[in-house]
C-alpha positions in Angstrom: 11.0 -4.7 -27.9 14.0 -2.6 -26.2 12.2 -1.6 -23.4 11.5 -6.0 -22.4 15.1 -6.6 -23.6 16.0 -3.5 -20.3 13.7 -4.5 -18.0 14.6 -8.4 -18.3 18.4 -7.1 -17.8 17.4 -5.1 -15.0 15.6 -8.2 -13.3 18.8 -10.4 -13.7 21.3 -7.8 -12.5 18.8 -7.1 -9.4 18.0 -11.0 -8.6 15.1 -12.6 -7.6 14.2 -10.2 -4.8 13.0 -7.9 -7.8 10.1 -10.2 -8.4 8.8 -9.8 -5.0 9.4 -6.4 -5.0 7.6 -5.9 -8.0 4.5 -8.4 -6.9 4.5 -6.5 -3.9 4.5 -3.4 -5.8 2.0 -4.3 -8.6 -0.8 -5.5 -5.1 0.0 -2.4 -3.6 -0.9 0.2 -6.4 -3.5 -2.4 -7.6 -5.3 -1.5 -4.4 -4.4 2.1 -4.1 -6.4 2.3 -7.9 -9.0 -0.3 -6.1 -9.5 2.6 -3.4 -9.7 5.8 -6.1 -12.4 3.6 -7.9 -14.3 3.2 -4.3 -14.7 6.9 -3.9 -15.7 8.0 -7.6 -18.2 4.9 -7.6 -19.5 3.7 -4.7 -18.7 5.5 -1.6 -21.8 7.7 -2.3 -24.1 4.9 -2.0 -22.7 3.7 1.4 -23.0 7.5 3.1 -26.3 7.5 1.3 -27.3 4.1 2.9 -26.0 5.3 6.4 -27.8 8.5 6.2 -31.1 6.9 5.1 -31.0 4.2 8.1 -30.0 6.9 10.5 -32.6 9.3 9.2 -35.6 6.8 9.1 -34.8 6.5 13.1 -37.6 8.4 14.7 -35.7 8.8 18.0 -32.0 9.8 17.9 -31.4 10.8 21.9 -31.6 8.0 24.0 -28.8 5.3 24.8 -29.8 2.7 22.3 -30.0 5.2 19.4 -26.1 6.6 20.4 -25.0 3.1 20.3 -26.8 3.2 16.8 -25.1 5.5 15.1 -21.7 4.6 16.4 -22.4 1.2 14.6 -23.6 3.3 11.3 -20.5 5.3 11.5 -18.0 2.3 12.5 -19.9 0.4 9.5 -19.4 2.9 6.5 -15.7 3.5 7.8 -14.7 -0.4 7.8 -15.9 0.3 4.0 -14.2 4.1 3.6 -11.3 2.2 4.8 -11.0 -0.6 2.7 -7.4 -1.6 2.1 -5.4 0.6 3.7 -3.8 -1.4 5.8 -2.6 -3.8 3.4 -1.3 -1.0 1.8 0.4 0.4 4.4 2.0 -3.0 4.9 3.1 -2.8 1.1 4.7 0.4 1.8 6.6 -0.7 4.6 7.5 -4.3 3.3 8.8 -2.9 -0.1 11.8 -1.5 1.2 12.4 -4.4 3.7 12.7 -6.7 0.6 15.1 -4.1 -0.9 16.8 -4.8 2.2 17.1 -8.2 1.6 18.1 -7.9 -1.9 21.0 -6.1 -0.5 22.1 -9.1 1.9 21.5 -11.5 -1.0 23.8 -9.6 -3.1 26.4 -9.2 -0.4 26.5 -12.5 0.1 27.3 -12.8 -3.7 30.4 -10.6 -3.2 31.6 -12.5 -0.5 30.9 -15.8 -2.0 33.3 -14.6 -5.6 36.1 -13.5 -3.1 36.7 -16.7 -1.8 36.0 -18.0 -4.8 38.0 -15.9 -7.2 39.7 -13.5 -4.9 39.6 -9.6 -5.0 38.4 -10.1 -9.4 36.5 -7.2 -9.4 34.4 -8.5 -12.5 33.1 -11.4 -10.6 32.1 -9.0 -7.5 31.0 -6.6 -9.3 27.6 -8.8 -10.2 27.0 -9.2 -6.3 27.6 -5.6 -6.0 25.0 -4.7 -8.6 22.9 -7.6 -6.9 23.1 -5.6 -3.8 22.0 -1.8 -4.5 19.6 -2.6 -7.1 16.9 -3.9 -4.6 18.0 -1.9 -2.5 17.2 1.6 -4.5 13.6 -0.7 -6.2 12.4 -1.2 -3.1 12.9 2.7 -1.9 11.7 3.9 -5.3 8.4 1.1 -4.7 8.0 2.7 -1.0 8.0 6.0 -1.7 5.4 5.7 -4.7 2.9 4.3 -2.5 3.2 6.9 0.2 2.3 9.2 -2.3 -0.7 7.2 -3.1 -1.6 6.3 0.3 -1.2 9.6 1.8 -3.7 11.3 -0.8 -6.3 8.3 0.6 -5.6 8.4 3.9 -6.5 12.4 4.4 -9.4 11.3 2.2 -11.0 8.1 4.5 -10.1 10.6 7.5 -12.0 13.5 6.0 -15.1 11.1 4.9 -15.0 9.4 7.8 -15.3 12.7 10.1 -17.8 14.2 7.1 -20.2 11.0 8.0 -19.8 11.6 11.9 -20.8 15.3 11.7 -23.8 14.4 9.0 -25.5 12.0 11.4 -27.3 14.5 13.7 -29.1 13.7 17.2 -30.9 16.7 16.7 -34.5 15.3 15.7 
């Protein structure tokens, strides 16, 4: 019961940006888990599906077949691909929020000086206001680069695995 008691005290020193920050956070790592599910469940099937269209094609030279299996490949990528960029916007909007949790909290400050003068108690609030999105919205960021970059070098090295796989050679 601590831990809620912490976490709400953290969310009211922060201010309301923490709530988007943490939305954003919660879709972002919701689809990097959606993405680590693809490739231990289905993302055999779709190369399997892709090899067994391109391998039931009886000619694989001409013009027509070319244009083929750039559709195959461009196909099973959209899918090896999934949700990275939403993602990669998640990344880069986390610390943009924190950013605005900062200017929120500033304008706290500012708004207990002229209220109350220099009272260091009443800015102090705006002050915590300010760096605590600030340092969620890093923390969020750099979480999901972590995450993303382990999928990223995966879609790129599936994605190039499939375009070497799909031979002309028959």
């Amino acid at each position: 019961m601590d831990i809620f008691l912490e976490i709400s005290r953290f969310f009211e020193q922060g201010g309301d940006v923490l709530y988007l920050i943490a939305l954003t956070t919660f879709l972002m790592w919701t689809l990097i888990l959606e993405r680590f599910w693809y490739f231990l469940r289905e993302h055999r099937s779709v190369v399997k599906s892709a090899m067994d269209r391109w391998e039931s094609r009886e000619e694989r030279r001409s013009w027509s077949a070319r244009a083929i299996r750039r559709g195959l490949v461009s196909e099973a990528s959209a899918k090896i691909t999934g949700s990275m960029p939403i993602i990669l916007t998640c990344i880069t909007l986390c610390p943009l929020l924190g950013l605005l949790g900062t200017v929120t909290g500033m304008i706290q400050v500012f708004d207990a000086m002229a209220t109350q003068g220099g009272n260091a108690r009443s800015m102090a609030a705006g002050v915590s206001a300010a760096t605590i999105p600030t340092m969620s919205g890093m923390i969020a960021s750099l979480s999901g680069i972590m995450g993303s970059t382990f999928i990223r070098r995966r879609v790129n090295q599936e994605t190039e695995l499939l375009d070497r796989h799909l031979t002309m050679d028959h």
